[in-house]
Structures are given as C-alpha cells and as structure tokens.
C-alpha positions in Angstrom: -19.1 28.6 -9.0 -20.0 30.0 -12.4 -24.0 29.9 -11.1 -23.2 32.2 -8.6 -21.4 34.4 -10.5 -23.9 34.4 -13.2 -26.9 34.4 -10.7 -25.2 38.0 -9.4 -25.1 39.2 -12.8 -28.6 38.1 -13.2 -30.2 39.7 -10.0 -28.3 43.0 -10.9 -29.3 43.6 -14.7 -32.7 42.3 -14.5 -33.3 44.9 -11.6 -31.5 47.7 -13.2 -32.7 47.1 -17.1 -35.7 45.1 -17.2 -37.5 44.6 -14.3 -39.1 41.1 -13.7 -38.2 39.3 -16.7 -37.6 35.5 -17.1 -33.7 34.8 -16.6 -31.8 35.4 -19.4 -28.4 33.2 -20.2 -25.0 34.0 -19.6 -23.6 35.0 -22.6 -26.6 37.8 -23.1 -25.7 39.2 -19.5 -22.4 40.3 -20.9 -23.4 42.3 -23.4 -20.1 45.0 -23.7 -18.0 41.8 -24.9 -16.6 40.8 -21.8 -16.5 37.1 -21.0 -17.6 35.7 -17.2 -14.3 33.4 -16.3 -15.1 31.0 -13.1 -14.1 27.7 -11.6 -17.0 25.2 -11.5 -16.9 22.2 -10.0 -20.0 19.0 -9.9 -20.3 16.6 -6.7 -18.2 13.3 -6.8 -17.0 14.6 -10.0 -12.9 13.7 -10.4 -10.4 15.6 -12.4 -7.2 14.5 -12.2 -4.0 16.6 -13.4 -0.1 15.8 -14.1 2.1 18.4 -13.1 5.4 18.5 -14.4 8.1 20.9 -12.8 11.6 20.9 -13.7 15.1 22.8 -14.5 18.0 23.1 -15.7 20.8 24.8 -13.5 24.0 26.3 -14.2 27.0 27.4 -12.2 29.4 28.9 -14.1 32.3 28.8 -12.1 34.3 30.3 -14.6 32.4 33.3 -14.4 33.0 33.5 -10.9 34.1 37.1 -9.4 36.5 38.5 -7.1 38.0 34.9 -6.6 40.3 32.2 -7.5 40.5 31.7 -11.9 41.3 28.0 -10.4 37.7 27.3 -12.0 38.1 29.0 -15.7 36.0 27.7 -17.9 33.9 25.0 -15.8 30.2 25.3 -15.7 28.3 22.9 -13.4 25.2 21.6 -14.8 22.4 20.1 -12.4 18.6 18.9 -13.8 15.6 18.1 -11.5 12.5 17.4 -12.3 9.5 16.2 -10.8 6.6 14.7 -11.9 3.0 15.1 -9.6 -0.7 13.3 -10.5 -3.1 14.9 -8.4 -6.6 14.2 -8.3 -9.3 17.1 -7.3 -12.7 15.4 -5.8 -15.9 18.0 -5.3 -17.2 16.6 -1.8 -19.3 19.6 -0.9 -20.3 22.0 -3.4 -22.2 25.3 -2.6 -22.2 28.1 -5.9 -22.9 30.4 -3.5 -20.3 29.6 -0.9 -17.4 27.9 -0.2 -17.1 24.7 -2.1 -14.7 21.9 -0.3 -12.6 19.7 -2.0 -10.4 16.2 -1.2 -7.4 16.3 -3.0 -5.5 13.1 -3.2 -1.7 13.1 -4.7 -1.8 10.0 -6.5 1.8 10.0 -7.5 5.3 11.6 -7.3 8.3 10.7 -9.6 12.0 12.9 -9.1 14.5 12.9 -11.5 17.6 14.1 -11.4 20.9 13.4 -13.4 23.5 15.3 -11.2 24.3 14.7 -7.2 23.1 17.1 -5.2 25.0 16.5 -2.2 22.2 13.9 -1.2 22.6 11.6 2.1 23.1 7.6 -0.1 19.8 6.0 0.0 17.5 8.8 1.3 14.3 10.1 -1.3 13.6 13.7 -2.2 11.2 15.0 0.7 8.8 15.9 -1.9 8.2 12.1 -2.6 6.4 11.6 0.9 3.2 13.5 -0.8 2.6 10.5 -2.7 -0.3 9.0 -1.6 -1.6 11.9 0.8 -4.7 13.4 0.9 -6.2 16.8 2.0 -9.2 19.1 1.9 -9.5 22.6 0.7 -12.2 25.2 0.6 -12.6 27.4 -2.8 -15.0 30.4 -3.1 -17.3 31.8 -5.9 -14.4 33.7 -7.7 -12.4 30.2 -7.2 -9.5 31.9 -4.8 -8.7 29.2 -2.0 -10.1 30.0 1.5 -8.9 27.2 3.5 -5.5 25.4 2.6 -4.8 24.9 6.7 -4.3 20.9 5.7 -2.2 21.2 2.5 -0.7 23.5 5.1 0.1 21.0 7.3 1.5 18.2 4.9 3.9 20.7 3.3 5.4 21.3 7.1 5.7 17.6 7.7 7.1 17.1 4.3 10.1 19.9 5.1 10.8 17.9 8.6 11.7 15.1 6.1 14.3 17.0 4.5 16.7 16.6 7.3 19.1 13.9 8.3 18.9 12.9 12.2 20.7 14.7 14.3 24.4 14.1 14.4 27.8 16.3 16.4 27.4 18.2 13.4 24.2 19.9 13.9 21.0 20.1 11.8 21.6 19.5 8.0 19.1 20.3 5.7 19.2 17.6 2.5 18.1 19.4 -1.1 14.5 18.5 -2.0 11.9 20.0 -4.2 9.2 20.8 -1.4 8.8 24.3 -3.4 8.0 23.0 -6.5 5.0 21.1 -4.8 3.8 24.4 -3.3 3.8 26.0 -6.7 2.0 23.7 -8.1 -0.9 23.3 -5.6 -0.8 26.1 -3.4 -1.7 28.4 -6.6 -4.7 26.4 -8.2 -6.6 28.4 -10.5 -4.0 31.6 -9.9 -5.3 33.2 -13.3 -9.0 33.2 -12.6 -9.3 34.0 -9.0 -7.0 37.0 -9.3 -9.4 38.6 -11.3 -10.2 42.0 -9.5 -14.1 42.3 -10.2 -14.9 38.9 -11.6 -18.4 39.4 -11.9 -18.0 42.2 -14.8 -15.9 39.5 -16.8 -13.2 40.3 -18.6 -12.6 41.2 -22.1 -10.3 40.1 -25.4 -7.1 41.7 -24.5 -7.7 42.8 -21.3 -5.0 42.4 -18.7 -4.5 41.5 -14.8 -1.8 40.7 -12.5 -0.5 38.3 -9.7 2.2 36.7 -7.8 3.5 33.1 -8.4 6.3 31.4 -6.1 9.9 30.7 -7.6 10.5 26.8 -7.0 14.4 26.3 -6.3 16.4 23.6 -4.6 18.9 26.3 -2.8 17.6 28.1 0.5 15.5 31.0 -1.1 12.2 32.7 -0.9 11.2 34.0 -4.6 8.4 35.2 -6.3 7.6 36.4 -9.7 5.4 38.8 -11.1 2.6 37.5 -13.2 0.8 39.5 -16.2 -2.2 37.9 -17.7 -4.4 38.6 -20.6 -7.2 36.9 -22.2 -5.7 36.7 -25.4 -8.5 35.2 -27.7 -11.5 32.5 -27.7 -11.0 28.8 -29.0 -13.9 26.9 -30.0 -13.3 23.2 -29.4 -15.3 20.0 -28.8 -15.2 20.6 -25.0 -16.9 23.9 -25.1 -15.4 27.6 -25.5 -11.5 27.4 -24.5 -9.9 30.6 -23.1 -6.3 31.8 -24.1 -4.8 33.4 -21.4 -1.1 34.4 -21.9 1.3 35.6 -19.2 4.2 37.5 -18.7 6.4 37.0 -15.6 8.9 39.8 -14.1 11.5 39.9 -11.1 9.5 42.0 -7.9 10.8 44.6 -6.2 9.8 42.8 -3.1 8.7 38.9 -2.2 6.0 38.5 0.0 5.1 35.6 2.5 2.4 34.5 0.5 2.9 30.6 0.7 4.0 28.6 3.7 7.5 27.6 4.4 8.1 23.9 4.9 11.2 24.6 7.5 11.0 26.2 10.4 13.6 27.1 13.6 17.3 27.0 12.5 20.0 24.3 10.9 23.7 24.2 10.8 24.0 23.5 6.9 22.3 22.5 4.0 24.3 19.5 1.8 25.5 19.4 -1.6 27.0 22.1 -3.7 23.7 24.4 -3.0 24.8 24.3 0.7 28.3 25.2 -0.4 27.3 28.3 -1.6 25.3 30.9 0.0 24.0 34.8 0.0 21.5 33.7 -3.2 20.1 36.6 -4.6 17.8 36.7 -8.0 19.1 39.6 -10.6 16.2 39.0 -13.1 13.4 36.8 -14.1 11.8 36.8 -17.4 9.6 34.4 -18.8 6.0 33.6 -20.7 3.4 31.2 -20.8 0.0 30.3 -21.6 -3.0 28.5 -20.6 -6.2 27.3 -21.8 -9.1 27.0 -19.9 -12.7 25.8 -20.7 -15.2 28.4 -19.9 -17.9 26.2 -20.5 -16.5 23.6 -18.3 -15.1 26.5 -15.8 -12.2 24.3 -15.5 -8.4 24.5 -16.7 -7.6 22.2 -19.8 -3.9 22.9 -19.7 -0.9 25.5 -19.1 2.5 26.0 -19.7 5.0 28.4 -17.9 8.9 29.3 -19.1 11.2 31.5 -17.3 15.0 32.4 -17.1 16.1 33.7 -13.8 19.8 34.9 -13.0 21.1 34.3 -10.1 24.7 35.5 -7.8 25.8 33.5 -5.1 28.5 33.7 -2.5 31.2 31.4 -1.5 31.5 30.1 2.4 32.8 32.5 4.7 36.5 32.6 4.6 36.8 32.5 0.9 36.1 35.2 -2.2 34.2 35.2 -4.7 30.4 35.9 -6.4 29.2 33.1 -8.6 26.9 33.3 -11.3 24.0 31.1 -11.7 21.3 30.2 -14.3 18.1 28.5 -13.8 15.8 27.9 -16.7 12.4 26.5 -15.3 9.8 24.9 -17.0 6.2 24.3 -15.0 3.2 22.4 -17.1 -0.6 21.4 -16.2 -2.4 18.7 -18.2 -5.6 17.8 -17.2 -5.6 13.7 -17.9 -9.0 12.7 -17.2 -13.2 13.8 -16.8 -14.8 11.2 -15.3 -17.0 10.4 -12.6 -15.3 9.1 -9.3 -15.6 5.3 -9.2 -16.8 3.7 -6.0 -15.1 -0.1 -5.2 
C-alpha cells in the first residue's frame, strides 16, 4: 500500500523537479514536513489483534421526568463487555490495487454482571462470530472496498438474536452485534479518511470521520471523529505515529454500516425493551492511537466517550428517563509473525 503511494509521489516530483533521476526514498519525497501515512500489508503475513469493547450503563430512575417519584433515588447499573481476537491474513496483495484479505475471528468472550432481560441458556448473538472467517478487499489509501462477506455474517449474526417464534410475536434478545461492527467494519478509520493521502500529513494537522455508537438498546448512533497527528515516536519497531482524537454528537447519523436486523419485531427483552424513544443528548470523548509508519500498520488505540442518553417509558405510562453510557473501545495488536502452515 505504502509503495503505491510512495511510487505516485515518486512519478510526480521526479517529473515536475528533476527530470530522470534515480528514485529517491520516501522520507526525501516529503520535503515540507509532512509525513506519508498508509496501510501496508506482506503475503501470508498474520497480524492478529484483541479488541476489547465495553460499558458501563446507568438508568437513573430517580432522575426520571414527568413520572412516578416511586423510583427516587435508584440507579440501575448494567456492564457488558466483550472481548474479540481477530486475525488479518494478506492472501492477495497488489500496491497498486486492491489488496484482499481473509479475516478469521479467532475468539469471542461476553461479560456481563447485570441481566439483561436474556432468554435462560441462550448466548449473546455476537458470540456466533467465533470461529468465522471472511474476505475483504482494501485499496492504496487503505479504505475498505469490499466488506459484502463481513456483510453477510453480521446479518446472520442479527437473525440469532431472536427467540423462535411464539403467540407473542418476534422478540428481539439484547446482544452486542454493534460492538462487532465497530470494531471491524471501521479498520484503519484514521488513515483511510485522510482526504489527499498522497501529500501526507503534517505534525498537528487535523482531519475528520464518522465512527458507529455500539449500544445494547435499539439505536442507530454515530459520532464525530477529529484526528490529528499529534507527534512522532521513535521505537524499536520503526517510527510510531500519535494520532489523537476527539469525538462529538452529529447533527445527523448516516447509514454508513449495515444493520444486522431487518423487517419488523413485536419487542425487544429486558429492561432496554422496557424502555423506548432512545435519543443521544451528547457525546464527548478522546482517544489515541499509535501506528507504525514504518510498518504501515496500527500498534495500538484507545477510545473513551460519555454519551447522555433520554428514554421513554411504554405507552400508557409517563415519564423520560435519563441514561448514562460510558464506553470504552481498545486495539492491541498481539502478534507479527508469519502464518504457520500444519
């Protein structure tokens, strides 16, 4: 990925400033200070991450407006969390076009401490990714082109999250599907929304994006995403880039990531089912992330946010609850090594 890039630089300077000259390196091409970010990947080469995604939930009860004061004082408190290793394996790799990648998800652990409202003896949804694999396609700049079969998987995951069909209708269990899409359906968020990559990017500079929200309760969320390359790390794995971020409640969410469910249920379980009309007030959050230019890979990141939340009761009763999710998202890459064959 980084060859093309640099090759572009290449043709363009040596045509404009020196005419035929041998090829010069990468870091001379960038000669205003700026810095060429880009994924790189080598054949049969596996890098395997942990994702970790959790949060901590509160309904405050006692907050509640425009209802009964039945519930003074009582805050509910739910944690989730759960845990992802995911290995990324190079099975085609053009710098000039569209590399394709298997990804295999090696691993899924959920945790959570309070009930949910889940059916005795059923799993989270998000557990029947363990042990799938899919493909992917990833350009030059290292945006995805082709996520049609994580696609896929994340629909027949969401047909999972429903009991069979009883008199009642179509109820929906609580899973963490969304926390799964946030974690794979944005790979590499910070270097392929880069709007000119091939100039680079320089210490301090800044860009933007759009992440998803994951959350347990029926809505669609994103965030606004403010990067900048905040300084250069040397290290022994080559030149590590700081990249800080900055996350803010949009005006307006757009479809940018599938939705697991489709057509229409009677109810979701569990107090998150109970309530209803879920609408974000604010979102405010920072993170950071380092990534090995060298490499062109990402080492590591770390995202925080607050996001307050009102919710409705069920129709027939009064009342607008408040509700607090703290969410923490982490990257750790665990492992460089060539794929082994049995």
């Amino acid at each position: 990925m980084k060859t093309a890039l640099t090759a572009i630089c290449t043709v363009v300077l040596l045509m404009t400033l020196t005419g035929c000259q041998p090829q010069v390196e990468e870091k001379e091409l960038l000669t205003d200070g700026k810095l060429l970010l880009a994924v790189d990947f080598q054949q049969g080469k596996t890098l395997r991450y942990k994702f970790l995604s959790r949060r901590d939930i509160e309904i405050n009860w006692g907050a509640m407006k425009g209802g009964s004061k039945s519930g003074k004082g009582k805050v509910d408190k739910v944690f989730e969390s759960v845990e992802m290793v995911v290995a990324y394996t190079p099975i085609e790799v053009d710098p000039f076009g569209l590399t394709t990648i298997k990804a295999t998800c090696e691993s899924v652990k959920v945790n959570q401490t309070s009930p949910t409202g889940r059916q005795h003896g059923r799993k989270d949804a998000v557990e029947t990714f363990a042990g799938k694999t899919f493909t992917f396609s990833v350009n030059a700049t290292g945006k995805i082109e082709d996520n049609s079969e994580l696609e896929a998987l994340i629909k027949e995951a969401g047909e999972k999250a429903f009991r069979p069909k009883t008199k009642k209708g179509k109820i929906k269990e609580p899973d963490m599907i969304g926390d799964f899409i946030a974690t794979q359906w944005f790979l590499w968020n910070s270097i392929s929304s880069i709007e000119k990559p091939a100039e680079g990017i320089a210490i301090g500079q800044t860009w933007n994006s759009q992440l998803s929200v994951p959350v347990t309760m029926i809505l669609i969320q994103a965030r606004n995403v403010n990067y900048t390359l905040d300084e250069i790390r040397q290290s022994e794995k080559g030149r590590l880039a700081l990249i800080r971020s900055s996350y803010s409640l949009p005006k307006i969410t757009p479809r940018i990531w599938p939705l697991p469910y489709s057509g229409t249920f009677h109810m979701m379980s569990g107090r998150f089912g109970f309530l209803r009309g879920y609408k974000a007030l604010s979102l405010e959050g920072q993170g950071e992330e380092l990534f090995n230019i060298d490499a062109g890979r990402i080492e590591k990141y770390n995202q925080q946010y607050e996001m307050q939340l009102r919710s409705s009761l069920p129709m027939g009763l009064s009342g607008i609850v408040p509700i607090t999710v703290k969410q923490k998202l982490t990257m750790e890459l665990l492992e460089d090594q060539q794929k082994i064959k049995k």
